[in-house]
BAPAVEX-121064 format. One record per atom (N, C-alpha, C, O): x, y, z. Coordinates in steps of 0.2 Angstrom, whole numbers, plus 5000, padded with zeros to 4 digits. Atoms other than C-alpha are relative to their C-alpha. Example, Ala and Ser with C-alpha at 12.3 -4.5 7.8 and 13.67 -1.06 7.14 Angstrom:
BEGIN
500449945000;506249785039;500450065000;500950055003;499649944999;506849955036;499650055003;499950115004;
//
This chain:
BEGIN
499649974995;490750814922;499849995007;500249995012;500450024994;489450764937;500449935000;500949915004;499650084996;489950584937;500550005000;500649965005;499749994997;491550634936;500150015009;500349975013;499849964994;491550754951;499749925003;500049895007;500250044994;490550614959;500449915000;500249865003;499450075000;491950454954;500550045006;500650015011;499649974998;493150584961;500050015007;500650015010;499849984995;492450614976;499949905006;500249885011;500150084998;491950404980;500850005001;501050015006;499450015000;493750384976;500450025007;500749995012;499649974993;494550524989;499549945006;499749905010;500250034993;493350445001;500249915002;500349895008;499450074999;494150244998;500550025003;500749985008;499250024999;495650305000;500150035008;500650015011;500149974994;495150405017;499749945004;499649965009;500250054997;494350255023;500649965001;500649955007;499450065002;495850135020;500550045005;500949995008;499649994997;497050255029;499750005007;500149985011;500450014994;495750275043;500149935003;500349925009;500150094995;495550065047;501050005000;501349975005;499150014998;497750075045;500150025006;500449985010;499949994994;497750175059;499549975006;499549995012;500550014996;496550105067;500049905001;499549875003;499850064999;497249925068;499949995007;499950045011;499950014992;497049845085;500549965001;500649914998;499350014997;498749815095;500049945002;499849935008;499950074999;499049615095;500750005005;501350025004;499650034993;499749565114;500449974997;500249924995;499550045002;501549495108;500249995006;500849985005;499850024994;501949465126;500249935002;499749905004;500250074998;502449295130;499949975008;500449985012;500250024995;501649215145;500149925003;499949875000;500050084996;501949055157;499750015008;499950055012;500550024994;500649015171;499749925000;499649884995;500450054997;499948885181;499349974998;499149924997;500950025003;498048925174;500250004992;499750004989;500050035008;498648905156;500349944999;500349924993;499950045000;499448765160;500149955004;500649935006;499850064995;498848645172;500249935000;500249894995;499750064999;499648495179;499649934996;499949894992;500350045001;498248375175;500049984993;499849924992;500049985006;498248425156;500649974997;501249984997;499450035005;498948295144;500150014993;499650024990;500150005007;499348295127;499849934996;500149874996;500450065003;498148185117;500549954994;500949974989;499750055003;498948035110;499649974993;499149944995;500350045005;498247965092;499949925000;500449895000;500050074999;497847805094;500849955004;501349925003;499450044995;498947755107;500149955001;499649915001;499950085001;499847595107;499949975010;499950015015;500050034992;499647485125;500650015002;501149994999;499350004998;500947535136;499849965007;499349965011;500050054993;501447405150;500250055007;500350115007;499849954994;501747445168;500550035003;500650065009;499349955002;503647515164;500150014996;500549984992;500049945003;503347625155;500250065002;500150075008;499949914996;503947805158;499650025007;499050035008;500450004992;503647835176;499650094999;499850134996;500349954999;502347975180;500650075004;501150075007;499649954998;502948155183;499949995009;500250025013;500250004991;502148125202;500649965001;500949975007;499450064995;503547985204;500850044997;501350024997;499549965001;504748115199;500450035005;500150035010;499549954995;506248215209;499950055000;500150095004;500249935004;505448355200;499250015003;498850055001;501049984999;503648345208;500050035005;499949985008;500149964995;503648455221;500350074998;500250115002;499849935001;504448605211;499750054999;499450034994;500149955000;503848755211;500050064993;500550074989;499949965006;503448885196;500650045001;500950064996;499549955002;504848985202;500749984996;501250014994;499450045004;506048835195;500050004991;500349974987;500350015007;505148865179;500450074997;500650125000;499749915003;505948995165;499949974993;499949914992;500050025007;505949005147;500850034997;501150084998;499450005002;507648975137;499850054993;499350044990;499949975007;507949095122;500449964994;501049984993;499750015007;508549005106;500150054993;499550064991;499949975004;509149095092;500549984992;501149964992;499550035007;509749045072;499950074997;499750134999;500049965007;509749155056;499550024998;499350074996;500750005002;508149115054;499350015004;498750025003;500650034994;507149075071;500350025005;500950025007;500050004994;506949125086;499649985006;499350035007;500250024996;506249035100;500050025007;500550055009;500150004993;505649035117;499749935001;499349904998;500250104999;505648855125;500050025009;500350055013;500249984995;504648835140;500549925007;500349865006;499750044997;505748725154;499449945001;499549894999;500350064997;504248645161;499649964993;499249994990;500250025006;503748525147;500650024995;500549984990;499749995005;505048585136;499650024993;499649984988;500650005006;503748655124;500250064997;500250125001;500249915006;503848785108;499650035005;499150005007;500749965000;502848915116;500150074997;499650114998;500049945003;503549055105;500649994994;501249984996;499650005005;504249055086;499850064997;499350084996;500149955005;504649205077;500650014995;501250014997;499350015004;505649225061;500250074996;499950124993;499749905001;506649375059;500150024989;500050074987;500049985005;506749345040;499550034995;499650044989;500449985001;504849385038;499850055005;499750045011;500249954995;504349535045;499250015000;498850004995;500749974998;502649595055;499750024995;499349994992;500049965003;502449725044;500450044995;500950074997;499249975003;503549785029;500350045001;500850064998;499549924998;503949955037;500349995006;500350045010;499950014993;504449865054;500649934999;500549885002;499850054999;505949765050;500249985007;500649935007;499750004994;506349775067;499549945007;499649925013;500750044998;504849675071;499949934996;499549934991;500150055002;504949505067;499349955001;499049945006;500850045000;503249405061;500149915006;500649875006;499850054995;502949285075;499349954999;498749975000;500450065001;502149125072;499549975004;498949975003;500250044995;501849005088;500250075006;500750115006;499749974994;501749095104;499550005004;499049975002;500650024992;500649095122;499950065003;500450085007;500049964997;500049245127;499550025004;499449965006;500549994993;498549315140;499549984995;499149934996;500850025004;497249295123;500149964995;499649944992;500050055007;498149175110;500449955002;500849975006;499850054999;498649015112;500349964994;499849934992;499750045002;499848925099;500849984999;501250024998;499350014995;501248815106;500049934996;499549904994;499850075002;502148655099;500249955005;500749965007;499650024993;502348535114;500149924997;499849904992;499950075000;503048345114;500149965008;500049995013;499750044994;503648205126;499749934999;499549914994;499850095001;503648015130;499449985002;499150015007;500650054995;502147905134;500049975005;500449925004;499850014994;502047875152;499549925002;499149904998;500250095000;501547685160;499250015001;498949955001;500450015002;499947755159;499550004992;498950004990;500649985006;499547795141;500350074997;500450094992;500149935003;499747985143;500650024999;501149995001;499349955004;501048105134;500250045005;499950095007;500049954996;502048165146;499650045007;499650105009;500649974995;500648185161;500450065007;500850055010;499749974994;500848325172;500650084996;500850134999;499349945003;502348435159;500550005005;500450035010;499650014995;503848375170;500650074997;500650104992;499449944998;505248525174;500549994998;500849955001;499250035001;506948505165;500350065000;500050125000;499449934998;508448615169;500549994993;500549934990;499649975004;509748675157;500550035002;500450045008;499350004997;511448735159;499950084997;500450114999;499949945002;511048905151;499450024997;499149994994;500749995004;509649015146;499950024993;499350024991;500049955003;510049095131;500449954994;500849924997;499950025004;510549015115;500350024992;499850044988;500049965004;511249085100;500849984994;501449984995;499650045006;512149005082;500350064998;500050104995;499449965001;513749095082;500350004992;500349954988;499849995007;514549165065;500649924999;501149895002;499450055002;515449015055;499649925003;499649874999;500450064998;514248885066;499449964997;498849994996;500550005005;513248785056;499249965004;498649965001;500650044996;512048685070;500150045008;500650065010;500049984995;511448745085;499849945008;499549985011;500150064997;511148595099;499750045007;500150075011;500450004992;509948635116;499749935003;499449895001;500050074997;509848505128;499750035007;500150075011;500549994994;508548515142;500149925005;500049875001;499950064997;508848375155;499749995006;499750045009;500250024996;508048285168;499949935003;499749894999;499750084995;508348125182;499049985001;498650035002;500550014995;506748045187;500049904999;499849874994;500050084998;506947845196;500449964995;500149904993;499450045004;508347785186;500050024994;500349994990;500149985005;508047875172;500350064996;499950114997;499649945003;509147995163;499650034993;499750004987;500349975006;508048095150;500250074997;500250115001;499549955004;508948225138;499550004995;499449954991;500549995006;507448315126;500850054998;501250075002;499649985006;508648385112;499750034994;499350004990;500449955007;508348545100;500750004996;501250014999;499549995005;509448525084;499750064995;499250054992;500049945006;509448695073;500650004996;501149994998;499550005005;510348715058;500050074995;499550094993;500049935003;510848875050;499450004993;499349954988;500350005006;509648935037;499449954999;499249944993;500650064999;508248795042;499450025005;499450055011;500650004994;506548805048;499949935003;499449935006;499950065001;506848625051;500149995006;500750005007;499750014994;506948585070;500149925001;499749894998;500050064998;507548405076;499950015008;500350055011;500150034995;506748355092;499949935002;499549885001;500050094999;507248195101;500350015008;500550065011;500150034993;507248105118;500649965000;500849924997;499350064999;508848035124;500049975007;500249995012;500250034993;508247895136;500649965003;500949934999;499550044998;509647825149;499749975004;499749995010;500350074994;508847655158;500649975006;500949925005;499550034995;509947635174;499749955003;500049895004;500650064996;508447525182;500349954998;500749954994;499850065001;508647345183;499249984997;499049934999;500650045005;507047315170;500150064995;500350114995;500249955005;506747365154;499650044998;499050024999;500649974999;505547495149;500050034991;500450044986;500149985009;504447555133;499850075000;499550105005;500149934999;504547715128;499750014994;499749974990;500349975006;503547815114;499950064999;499450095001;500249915003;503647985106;499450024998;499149984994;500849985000;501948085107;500250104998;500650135001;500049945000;501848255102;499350044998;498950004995;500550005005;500548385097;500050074997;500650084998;500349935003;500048575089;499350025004;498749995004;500749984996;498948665100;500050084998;500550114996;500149955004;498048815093;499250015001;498849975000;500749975001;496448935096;499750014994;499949994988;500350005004;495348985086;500050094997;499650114994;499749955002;496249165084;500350014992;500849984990;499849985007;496249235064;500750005000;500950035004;499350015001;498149205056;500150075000;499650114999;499949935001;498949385056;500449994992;501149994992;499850015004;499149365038;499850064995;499450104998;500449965005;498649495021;499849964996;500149924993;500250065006;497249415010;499650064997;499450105001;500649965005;496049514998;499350015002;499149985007;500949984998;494249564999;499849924996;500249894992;500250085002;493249394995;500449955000;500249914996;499450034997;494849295001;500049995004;500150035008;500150024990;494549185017;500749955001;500549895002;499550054999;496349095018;499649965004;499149975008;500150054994;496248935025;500249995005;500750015004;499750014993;496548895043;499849945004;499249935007;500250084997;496648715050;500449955000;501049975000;499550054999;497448565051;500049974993;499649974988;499950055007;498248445037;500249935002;500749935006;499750085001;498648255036;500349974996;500249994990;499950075006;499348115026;499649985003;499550015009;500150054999;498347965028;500149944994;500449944989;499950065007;498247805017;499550004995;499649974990;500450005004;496847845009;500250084993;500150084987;500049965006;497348025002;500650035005;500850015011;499349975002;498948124999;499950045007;500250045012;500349944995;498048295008;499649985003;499149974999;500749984996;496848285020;500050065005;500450055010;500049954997;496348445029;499350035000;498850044995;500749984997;494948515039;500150085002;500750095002;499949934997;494748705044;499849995007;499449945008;500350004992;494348735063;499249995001;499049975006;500849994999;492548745061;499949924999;499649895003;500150065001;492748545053;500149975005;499949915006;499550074995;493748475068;499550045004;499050005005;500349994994;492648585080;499549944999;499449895003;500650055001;491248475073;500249915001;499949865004;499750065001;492148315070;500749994999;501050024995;499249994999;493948255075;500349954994;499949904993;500050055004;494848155063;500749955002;501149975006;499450044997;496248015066;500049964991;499749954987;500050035005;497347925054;500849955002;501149985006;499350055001;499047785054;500049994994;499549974991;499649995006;500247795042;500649965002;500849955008;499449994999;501947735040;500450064998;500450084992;499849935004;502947905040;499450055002;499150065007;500549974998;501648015039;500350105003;500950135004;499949934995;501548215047;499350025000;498949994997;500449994999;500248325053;500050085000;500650105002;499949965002;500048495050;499650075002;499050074999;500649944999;499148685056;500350064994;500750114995;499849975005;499148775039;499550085000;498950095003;500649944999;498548955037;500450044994;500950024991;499649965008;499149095022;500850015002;501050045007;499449985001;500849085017;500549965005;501149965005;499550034993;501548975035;499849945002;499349955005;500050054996;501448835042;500449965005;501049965005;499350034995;502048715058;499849955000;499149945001;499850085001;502348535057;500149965003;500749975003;499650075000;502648375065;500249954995;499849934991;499850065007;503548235054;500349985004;500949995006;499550074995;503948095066;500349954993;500149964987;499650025005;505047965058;499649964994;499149944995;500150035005;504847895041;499649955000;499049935000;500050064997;505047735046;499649975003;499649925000;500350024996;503947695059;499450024999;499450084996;500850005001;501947675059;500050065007;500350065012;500349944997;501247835067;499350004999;499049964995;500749994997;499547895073;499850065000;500250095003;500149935000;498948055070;499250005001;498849964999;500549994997;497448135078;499950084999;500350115002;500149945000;496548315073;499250005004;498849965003;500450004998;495348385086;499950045005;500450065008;500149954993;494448505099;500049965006;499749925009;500050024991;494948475115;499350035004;499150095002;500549995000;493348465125;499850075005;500350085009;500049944996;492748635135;500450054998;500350115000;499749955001;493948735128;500150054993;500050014988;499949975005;494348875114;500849974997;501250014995;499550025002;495948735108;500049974997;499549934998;499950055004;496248635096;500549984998;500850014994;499450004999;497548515096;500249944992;499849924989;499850045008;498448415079;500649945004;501149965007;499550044994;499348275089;500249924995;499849904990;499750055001;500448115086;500349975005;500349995011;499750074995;501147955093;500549944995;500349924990;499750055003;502447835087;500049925002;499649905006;500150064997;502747655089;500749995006;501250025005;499650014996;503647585105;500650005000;500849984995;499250004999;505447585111;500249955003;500149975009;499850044994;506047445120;500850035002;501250034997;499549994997;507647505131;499949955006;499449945011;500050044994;508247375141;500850035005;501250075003;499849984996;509247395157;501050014999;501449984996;499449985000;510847485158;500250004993;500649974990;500149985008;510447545138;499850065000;499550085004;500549955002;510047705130;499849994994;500149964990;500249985008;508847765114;500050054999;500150095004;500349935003;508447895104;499349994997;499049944994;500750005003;506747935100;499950074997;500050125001;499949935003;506548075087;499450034996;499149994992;500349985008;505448185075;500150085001;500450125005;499949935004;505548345066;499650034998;499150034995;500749935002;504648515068;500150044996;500550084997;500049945004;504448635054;499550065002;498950045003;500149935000;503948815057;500250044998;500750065002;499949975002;503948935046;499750014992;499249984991;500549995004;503448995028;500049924994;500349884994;500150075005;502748865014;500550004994;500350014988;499449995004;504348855006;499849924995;499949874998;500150065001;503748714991;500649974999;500549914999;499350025002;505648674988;500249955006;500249895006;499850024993;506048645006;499549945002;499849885002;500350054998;504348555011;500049924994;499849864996;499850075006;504748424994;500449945005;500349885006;499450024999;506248395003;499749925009;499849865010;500050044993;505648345023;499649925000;499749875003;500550065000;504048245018;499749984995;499650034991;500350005006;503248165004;499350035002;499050025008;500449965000;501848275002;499850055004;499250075004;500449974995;501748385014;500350074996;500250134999;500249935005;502148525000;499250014999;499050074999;500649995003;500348514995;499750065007;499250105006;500349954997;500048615011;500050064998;499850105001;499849925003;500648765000;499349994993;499349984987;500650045002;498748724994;499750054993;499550114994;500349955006;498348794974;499349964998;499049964993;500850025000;496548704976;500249944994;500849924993;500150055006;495948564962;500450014996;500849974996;499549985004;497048654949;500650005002;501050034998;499149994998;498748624959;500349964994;500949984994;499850065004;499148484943;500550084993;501150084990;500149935004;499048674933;500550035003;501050065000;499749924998;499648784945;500749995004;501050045006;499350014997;501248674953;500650044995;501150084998;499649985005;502248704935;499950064999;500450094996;499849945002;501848864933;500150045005;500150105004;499649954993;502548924950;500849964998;501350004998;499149995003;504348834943;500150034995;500750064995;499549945004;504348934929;500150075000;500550104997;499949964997;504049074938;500450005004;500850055004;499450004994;505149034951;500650014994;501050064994;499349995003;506549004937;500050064995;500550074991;499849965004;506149164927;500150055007;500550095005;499749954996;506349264944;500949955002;501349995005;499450014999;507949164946;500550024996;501050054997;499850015005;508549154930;500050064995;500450044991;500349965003;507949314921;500250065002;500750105000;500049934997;507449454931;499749985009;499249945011;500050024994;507649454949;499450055005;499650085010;500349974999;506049544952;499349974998;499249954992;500650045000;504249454955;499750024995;499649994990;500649965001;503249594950;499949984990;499549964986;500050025008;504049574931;500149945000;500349944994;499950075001;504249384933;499450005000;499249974995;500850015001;502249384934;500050044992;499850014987;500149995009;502249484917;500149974997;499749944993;499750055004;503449394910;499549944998;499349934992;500350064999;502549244913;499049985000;498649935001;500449965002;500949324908;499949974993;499549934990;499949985008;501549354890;500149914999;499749884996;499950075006;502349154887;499449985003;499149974997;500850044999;500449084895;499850044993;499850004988;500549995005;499749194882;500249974993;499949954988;499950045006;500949144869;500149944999;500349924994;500050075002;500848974870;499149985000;498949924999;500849995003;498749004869;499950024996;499449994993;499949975004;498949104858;499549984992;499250024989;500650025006;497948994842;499649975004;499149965001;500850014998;496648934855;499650055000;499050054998;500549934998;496249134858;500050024993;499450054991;500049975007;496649184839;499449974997;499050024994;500750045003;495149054833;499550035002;499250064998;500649984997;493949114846;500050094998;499550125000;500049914999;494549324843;499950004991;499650054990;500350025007;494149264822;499350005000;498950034997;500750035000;492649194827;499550085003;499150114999;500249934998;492149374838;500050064995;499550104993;500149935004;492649494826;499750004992;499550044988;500550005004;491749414813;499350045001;499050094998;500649974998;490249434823;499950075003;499350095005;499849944999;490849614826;499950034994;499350054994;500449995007;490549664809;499550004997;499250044993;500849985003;488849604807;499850025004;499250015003;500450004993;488249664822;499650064997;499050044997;500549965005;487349804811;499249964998;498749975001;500550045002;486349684803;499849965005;499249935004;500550044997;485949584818;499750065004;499250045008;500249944995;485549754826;499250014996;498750014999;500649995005;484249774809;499549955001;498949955000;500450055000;483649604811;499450005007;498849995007;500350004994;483249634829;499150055002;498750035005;500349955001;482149794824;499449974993;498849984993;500650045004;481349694810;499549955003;498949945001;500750054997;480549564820;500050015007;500149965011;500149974993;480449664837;499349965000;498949964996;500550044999;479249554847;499849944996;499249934996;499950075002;479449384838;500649985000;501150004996;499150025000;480949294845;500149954995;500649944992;499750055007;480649134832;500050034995;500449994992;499949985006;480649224818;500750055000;501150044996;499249985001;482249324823;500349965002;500849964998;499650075000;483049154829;500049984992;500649974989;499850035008;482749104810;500550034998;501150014997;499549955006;483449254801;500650005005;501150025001;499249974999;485049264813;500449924998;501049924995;499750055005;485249074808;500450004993;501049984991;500050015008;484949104791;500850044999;501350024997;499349954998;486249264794;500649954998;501049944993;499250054997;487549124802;500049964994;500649944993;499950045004;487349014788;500450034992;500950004990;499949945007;487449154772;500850035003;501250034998;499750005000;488849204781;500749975004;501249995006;499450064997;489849074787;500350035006;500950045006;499449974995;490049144805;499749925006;499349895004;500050064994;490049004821;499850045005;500150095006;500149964993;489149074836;500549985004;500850025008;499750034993;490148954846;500749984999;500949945002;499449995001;491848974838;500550045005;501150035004;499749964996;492349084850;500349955009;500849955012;500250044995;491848964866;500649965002;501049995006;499550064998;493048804867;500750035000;501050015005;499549994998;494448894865;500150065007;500650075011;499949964993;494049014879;499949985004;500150015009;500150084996;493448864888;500749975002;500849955007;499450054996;495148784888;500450045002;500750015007;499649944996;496048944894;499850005007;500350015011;500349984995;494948974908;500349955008;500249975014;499750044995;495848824921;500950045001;501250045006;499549975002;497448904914;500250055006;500750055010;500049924995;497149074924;499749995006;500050025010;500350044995;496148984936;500549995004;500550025010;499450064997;497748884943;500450075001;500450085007;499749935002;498849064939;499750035005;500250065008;500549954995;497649154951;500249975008;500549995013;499750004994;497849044964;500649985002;500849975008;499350014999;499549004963;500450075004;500850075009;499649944997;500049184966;499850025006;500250065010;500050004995;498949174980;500250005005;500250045009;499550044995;499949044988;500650015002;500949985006;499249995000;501549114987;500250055005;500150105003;499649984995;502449165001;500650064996;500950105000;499549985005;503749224988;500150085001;500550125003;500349944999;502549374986;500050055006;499850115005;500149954995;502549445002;500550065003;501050055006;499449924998;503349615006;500649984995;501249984997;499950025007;503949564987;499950074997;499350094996;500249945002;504149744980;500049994992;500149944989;500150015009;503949794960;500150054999;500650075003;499749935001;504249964956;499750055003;499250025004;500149954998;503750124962;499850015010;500250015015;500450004995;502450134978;499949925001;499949905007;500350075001;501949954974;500949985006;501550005004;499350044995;503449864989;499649955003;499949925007;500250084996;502249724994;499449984996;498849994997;500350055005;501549614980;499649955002;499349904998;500450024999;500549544991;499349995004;499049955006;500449934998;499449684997;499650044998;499449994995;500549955005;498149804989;500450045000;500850065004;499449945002;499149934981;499650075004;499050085004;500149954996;499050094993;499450064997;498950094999;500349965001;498350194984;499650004992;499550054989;500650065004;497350084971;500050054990;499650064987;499949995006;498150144955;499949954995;499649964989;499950055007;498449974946;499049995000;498750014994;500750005003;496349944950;499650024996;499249994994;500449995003;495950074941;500450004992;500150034987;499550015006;497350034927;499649954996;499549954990;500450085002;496349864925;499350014999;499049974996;500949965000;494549944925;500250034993;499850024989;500249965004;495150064912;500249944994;499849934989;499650065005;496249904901;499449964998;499249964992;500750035003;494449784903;499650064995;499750054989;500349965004;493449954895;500049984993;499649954990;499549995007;494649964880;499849914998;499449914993;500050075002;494649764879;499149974997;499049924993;500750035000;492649734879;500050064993;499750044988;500349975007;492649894865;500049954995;499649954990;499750045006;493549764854;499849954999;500049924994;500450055001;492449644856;499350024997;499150084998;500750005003;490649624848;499650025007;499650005013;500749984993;489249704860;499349955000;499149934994;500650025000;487649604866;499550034993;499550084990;500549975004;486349624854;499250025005;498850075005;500649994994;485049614870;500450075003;501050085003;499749944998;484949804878;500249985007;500849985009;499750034992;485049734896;500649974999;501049995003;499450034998;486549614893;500450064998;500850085002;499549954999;487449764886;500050065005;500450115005;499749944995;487249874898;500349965007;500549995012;499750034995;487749744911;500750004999;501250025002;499350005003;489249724902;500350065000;500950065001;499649934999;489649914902;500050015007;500450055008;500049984993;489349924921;500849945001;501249955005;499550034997;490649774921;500650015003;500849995009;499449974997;492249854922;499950045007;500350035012;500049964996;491749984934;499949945006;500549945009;499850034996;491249834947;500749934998;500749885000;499550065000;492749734943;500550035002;500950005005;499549964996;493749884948;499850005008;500350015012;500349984992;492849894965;500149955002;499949965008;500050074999;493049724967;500950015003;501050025009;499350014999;495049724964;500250065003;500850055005;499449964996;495549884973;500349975006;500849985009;499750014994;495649784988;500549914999;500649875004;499450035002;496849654978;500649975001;501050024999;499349994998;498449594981;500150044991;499850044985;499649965005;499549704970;500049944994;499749944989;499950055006;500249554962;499749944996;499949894993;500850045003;498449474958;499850054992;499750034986;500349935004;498049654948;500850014993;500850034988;499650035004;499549624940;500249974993;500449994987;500350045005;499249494933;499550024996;499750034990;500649975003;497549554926;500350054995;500250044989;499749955006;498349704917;500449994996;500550034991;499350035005;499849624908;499249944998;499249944992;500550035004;498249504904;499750044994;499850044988;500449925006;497049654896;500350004997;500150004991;499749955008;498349724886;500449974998;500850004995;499750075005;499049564879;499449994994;499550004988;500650015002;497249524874;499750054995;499450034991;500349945002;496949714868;500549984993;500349974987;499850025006;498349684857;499949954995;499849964989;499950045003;498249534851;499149964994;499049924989;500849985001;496149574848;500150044994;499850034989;500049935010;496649724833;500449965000;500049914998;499750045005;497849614827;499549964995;499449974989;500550055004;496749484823;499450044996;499250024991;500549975003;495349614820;500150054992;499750074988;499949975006;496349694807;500149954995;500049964989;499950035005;496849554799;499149954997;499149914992;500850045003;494849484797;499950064994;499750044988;500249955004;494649654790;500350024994;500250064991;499650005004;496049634779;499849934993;499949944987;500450065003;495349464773;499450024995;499450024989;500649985003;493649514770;500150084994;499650104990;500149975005;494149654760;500650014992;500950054989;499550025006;495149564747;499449964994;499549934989;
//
């Protein structure tokens, strides 16, 4: 009754701490900001291995019609789709704010769209592009483009939304152009160069991803450090990706043909993917002196000759790690939806899950059970072998208990006799092993897949439980799964060593304390595990005991 009262009161006091830090969140400045000192003139965007550009090349924002303007010519346009909404900064024409109404901040805030990229007095992540100028740099200076309207917004029945920012500078008619498309995180960004000049000039799309070093506003578990950093193709490997602490230290560069470049964090990411086609440059790296870090690109040259136009284009993704979608834009740039060495495991078990919530039951919560029980039935005679091999040694455990008392203090003489035991009775110590050995990548892959999924968030299941991929409020399933191990380990054979079994009996107790701060639909899983296992353990245990006593 004491350890009760004193689980009881441990308990109330979790649950009063946990409401305590809810309340007690600190209020993230959503404000978006445009200034002078966050964006000086002289500040260019880093070019990847830049190709040589001749001396017409895209004239300097100084030789512009536009250099002399004034912040107050400066404004930010509102765009809007189904899915995205945007704030685009005039000068530079740069993302400096994505938020997508169909994920929300918070799941009791639909009213409050989770917001991705944005610029505000303490966080900086913004997507900027533009053309390589006759010296090299991307766009130098963020030249000022005007628009015919502020305000944006893909009207019912419209399936594309088109923004077109324009600006003249010395013969030069430049048209940067946002294509949105209903129901796409998909942005198409492109330069529409008009050469009136009497020479031709080379032009080069550069873009990059800039971003502090401010934690993702995302939900991850206790012992759970989402990743947060950049990703590449290169020629060498499929993924390559660094966390912010790797690029602080060392920046990395790569060309490709095709190619994209990537700032991945739980559950979202935003992308460049310039053209397929064309050899690109991509460059991850701390900008020097400052708390920024930018993921940048560069294509190959354009030539436009006189009284000609081009298009020079690539394609931004923001938003969540949809693997269906990301298959679609880039080879590879699904893997940013990262289930570790085990993705080979844990890719196919996220389609059968995906088609038992499609196909099935429209409902994650029991699509992870479901998908539970066929793992288990299709291991099933891996685990039957080793749950044989267990409840043998469950049976003698008497006699190894007698052996241990018989030659207490001589372990070779009790190593002989439990041999001899194992021989006389035809049990396998290591019967149980291999097949519990090949399960273990199984769950493995399984664990972090449901990590990775976006699918799960603010994903309800029944009762309390409305976000599967949260700590359950009020930490029922935890102790569901603590009581389910109990049960599962009685069924199993005990240490014969006093020490290992009492570590084993303390086991469940920390694995519940472990998992209360869980995603729901991590614990989930674990309990549709247990009492698969609980069952499938007396099965077998009665059928040993049915055998042996024929």
């Amino acid at each position: 009754m004491l350890l009760g009262g004193i689980a009881a009161c441990i308990f109330g006091l979790i649950i009063q701490w946990n409401k305590f830090q809810e309340s007690h969140k600190p209020v993230v400045d959503q404000e978006t900001v445009i200034s002078q000192s966050q964006q000086p003139a002289a500040e260019t965007l880093p070019a990847a291995e830049a190709p040589a550009v001749a001396e017409d090349g895209i004239p300097e924002v100084a030789d512009a019609e536009t250099a002399g303007a004034t912040d107050s010519a400066r404004k930010l346009v509102r765009v809007r789709t189904d899915v995205l909404e945007l704030l685009i900064d005039t000068q530079g024409g740069d993302i400096v704010k994505a938020a997508l109404p169909q994920h929300y901040e918070e799941i009791d805030t639909p009213d409050r769209p989770l917001i991705l990229l944005n610029q505000t007095r303490d966080h900086t992540y913004i997507a900027r592009s533009g053309l390589l100028d006759g010296k090299g740099q991307c766009s130098a200076g963020r030249p000022l483009f005007s628009t015919d309207q502020d305000n944006y917004v893909i009207s019912e029945g419209q399936d594309s939304l088109v923004v077109d920012l324009k600006q003249q500078v010395n013969g030069l008619n430049i048209t940067k152009r946002y294509t949105l498309k209903r129901g796409d995180y998909l942005i198409n960004t492109a330069y529409l160069v008009e050469n009136t000049r009497d020479r031709a000039i080379l032009a080069t799309l550069c873009g990059d991803i800039r971003r502090d070093s401010s934690p993702a506003i995302t939900d991850a578990g206790v012992g759970v450090r989402p990743f947060l950093g950049g990703a590449m193709r290169t020629e060498e490997k499929q993924y390559f990706k660094q966390d912010l602490e790797e690029i602080a230290e060392k920046s990395s560069e790569a060309s490709i043909t095709g190619g994209w470049i990537a700032m991945v964090q739980h559950y979202f990411i935003s992308a460049w993917v310039p053209d397929a086609e064309a050899r690109n440059s991509f460059k991850m790296q701390k900008l020097p002196g400052k708390d920024l870090f930018s993921l940048g690109f560069s294509s190959t040259q354009t030539r436009i000759d006189p009284n000609t136009s081009a298009e020079l284009s690539a394609d931004f993704y923001v938003g969540p790690k949809d693997v269906y979608r990301l298959e679609e834009i880039s080879p590879s740039l699904d893997l940013t939806v990262d289930y570790g060495w085990l993705w080979w495991i844990a890719k196919p078990l996220f389609r059968v899950l995906n088609w038992i919530h499609d196909n099935i039951i429209a409902n994650w919560g029991w699509s992870i059970i479901l998908l539970t029980v066929l793992i288990k039935a299709l291991l099933y005679p891996l685990s039957a072998a080793g749950m044989r091999s267990m409840a043998k040694m469950r049976k003698f455990a008497p006699q190894m208990k007698a052996l241990q008392e018989q030659h207490k203090g001589d372990r070779q003489k009790l190593a002989e006799a439990t041999m001899k035991l194992y021989r006389k009775e035809k049990i396998n110590p290591m019967g149980g092993c291999l097949p519990i050995l090949l399960q273990i990548p199984v769950f493995i892959a399984l664990y972090w897949m449901l990590m990775e999924s976006v699918e799960l968030r603010h994903a309800p299941w029944i009762g309390w439980i409305q976000d599967l991929s949260i700590k359950d409020p009020y930490f029922v399933l935890p102790l569901i799964m603590g009581v389910s191990m109990w049960f599962q380990q009685k069924l199993q054979p005990q240490p014969t060593d006093p020490t290992q079994a009492k570590i084993m009996q303390m086991m469940p107790i920390m694995m519940t304390f472990f998992f209360l701060w869980f995603p729901a639909g991590l614990v989930i899983y674990w309990i549709a595990n247990n009492l698969i296992t609980i069952a499938q353990t007396w099965v077998i245990n009665k059928q040993v005991e049915a055998a042996e006593g024929k």
